[in-house]
C-alpha positions in Angstrom: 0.0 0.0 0.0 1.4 3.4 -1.0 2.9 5.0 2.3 3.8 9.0 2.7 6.8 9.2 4.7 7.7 12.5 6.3 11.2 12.7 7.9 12.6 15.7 10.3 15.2 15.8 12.1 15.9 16.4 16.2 17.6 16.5 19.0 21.6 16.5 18.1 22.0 14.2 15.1 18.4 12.1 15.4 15.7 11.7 12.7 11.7 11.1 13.0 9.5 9.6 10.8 6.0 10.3 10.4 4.3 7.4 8.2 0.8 7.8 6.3 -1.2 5.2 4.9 -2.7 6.7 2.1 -5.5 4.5 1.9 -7.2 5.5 4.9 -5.5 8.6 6.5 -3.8 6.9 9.2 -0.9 7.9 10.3 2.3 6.8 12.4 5.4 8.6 14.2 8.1 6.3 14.2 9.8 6.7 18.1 9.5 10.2 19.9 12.8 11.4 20.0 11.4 14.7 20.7 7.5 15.6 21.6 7.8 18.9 20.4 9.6 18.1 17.1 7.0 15.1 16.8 4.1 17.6 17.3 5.1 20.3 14.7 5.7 17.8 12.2 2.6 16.6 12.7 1.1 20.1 12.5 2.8 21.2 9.8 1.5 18.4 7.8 -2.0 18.9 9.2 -2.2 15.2 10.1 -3.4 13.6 13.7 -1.7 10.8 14.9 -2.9 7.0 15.6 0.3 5.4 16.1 3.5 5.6 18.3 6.1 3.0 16.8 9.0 2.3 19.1 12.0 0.3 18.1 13.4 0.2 21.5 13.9 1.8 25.0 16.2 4.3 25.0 15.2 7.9 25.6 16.5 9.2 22.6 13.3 6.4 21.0 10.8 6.3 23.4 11.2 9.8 25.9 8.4 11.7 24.1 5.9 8.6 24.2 3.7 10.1 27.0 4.0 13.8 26.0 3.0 13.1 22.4 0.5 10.5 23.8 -1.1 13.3 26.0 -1.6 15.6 22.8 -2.8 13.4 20.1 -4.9 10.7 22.1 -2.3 8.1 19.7 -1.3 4.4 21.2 1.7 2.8 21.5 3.2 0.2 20.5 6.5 -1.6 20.3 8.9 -4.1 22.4 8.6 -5.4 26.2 11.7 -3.0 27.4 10.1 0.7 26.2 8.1 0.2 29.9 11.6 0.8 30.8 11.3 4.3 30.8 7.7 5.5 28.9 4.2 4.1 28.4 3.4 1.2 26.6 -0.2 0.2 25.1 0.8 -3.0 22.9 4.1 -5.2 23.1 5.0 -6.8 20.3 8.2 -8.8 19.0 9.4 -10.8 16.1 7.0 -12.0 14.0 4.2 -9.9 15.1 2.4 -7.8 12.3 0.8 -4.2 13.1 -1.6 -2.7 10.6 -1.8 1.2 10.0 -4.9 1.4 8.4 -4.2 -0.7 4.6 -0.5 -1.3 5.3 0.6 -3.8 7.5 4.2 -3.8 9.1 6.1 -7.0 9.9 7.9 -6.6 13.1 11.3 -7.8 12.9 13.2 -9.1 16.0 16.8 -6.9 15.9 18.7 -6.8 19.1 21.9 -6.1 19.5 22.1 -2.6 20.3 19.4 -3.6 23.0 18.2 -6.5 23.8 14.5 -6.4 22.5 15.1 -3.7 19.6 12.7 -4.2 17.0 12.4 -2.7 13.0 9.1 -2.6 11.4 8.9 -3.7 8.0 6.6 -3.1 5.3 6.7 -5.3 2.1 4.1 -3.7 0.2 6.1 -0.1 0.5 9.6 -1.8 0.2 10.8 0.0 3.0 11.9 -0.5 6.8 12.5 1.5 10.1 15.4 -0.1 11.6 15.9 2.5 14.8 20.0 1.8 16.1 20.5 -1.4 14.7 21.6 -0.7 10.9 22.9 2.7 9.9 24.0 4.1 6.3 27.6 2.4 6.6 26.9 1.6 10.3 25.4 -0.1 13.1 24.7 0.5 16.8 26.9 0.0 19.7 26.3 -2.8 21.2 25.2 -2.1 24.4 23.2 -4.7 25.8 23.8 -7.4 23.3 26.7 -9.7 22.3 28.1 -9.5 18.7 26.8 -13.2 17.7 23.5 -11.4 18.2 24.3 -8.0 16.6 25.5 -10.0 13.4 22.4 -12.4 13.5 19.9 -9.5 13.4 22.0 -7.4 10.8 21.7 -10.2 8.5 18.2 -10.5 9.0 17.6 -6.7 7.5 19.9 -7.6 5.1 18.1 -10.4 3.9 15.3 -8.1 2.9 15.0 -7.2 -0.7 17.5 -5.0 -2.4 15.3 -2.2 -3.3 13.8 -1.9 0.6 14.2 2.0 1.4 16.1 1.2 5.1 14.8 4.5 7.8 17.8 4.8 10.2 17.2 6.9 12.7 20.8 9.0 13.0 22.8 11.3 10.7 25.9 9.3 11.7 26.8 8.5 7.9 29.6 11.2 7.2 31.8 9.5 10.7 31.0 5.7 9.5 32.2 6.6 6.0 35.2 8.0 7.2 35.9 5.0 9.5 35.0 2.6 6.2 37.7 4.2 4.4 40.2 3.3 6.9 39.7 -0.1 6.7 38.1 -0.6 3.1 39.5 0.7 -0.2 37.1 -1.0 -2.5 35.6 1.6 -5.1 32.1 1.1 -4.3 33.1 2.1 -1.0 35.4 5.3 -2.0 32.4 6.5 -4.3 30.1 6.2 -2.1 32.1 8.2 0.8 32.7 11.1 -1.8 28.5 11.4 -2.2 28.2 11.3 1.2 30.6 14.1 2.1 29.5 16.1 -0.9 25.7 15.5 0.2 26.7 17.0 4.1 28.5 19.8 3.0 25.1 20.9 1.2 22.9 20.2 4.3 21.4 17.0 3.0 20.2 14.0 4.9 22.1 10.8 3.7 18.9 9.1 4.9 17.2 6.5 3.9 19.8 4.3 1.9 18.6 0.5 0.5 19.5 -2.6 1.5 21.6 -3.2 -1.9 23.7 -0.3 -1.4 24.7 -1.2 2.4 25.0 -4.5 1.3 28.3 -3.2 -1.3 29.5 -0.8 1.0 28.4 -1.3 4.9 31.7 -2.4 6.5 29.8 -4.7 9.5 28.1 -6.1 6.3 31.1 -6.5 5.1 33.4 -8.0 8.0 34.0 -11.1 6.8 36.0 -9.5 3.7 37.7 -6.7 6.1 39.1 -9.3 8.6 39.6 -12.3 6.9 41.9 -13.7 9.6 38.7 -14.1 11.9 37.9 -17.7 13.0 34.3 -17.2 11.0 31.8 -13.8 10.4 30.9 -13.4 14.1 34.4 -12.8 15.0 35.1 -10.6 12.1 32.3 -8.6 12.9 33.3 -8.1 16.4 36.6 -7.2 15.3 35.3 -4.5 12.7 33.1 -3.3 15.8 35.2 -2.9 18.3 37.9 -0.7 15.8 34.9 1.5 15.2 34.2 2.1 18.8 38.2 3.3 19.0 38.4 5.4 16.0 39.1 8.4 16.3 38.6 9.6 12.9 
């Protein structure tokens, strides 16, 4: 079903993601990074809101799930852990659906970065909100998980069709390009860095990418080629993960 996906940015370096289904007018914010931010998107589009989406607990995700609730009357859903720290309507986890209105988003089971972190994907649209787990030439830290996790749910996402639009929810792409090139020299990988620092230095949001394009140039996709002494994929990822969280570049 055709979706209208409105993106803003928030906070430091976050993005939200407000998500209509055009069939029926109903409409989604994707986490609450920031109530306020969540609220004038939503007024500048003149929609109301039916659905909170979280991927996962942190505050950064879920701290604007009661202000935002309190204003729009909208319920929320997402994993066990959000009642961490906000209000929760609906849990759900891998291999639940969720419909907004026509569409209908597969919950996919992602943790890593936390434990219960969840992306919502939506076949029809060809496009996925993947919160802290998969970033344009990145991934999250991994604070909760281990990396046999980490590398199990990054291969799920990147199982999904090439064309699926991947929502990342950071504009962290300029610093993991820079860390890319320092330990991959492949051309797919050079060119790609060069549209990326071209695309910042005019203000532009290098999100959403696809799943082909982190597939060719994603270095934690790409472990297994970038530390080929590893004992098998898990170790080279965790090997490509722990350089990134020393770089200094």
């Amino acid at each position: 079903m055709p979706l209208d996906v409105r993106q803003f940015a928030c906070l430091t370096d976050n993005y939200g993601f407000l998500v209509r289904d055009l069939a029926s007018g109903r409409t989604a914010v994707v986490d609450t990074p920031d109530a306020k931010a969540v609220l004038d998107a939503l007024d500048a589009a003149g929609w109301g809101l039916d659905l909170i989406l979280n991927t996962h607990w942190h505050p950064d995700h879920a701290g604007g799930n009661a202000a935002v609730q309190a204003a729009t009357g909208a319920r929320i859903i997402g994993p066990e852990e959000v009642r961490r720290i906000a209000p929760l309507d609906e849990v759900v986890s891998d291999g639940d659906w969720v419909a907004l209105g026509e569409t209908r988003f597969r919950v996919i089971g992602c943790g890593g970065h936390t434990l219960g972190h969840v992306a919502y994907h939506a076949p029809e649209a060809n496009l996925a909100f993947v919160g802290d787990t998969l970033f344009a030439m990145g991934c999250g830290r991994l604070f909760e998980g281990e990396p046999a996790q980490m590398w199990t749910s990054l291969q799920r996402l990147a199982a999904l069709p090439d064309e699926t639009r991947l929502y990342c929810a950071h504009e962290y792409t300029a610093a993991n390009a820079r860390f890319a090139l320092s330990l991959d020299r492949d051309p797919a990988v050079s060119a790609r860095a060069e549209t990326i620092f071209e695309a910042r230095r005019r203000g532009e949001a290098t999100v959403p990418t696809t799943v082909a394009l982190e597939r060719a140039t994603n270095p934690f996709l790409r472990a297994p080629l970038l530390a080929p002494d590893a004992a098998g994929p898990v170790e080279a990822f965790a090997q490509v993960r722990a350089a990134k969280d020393a770089f200094k570049g």
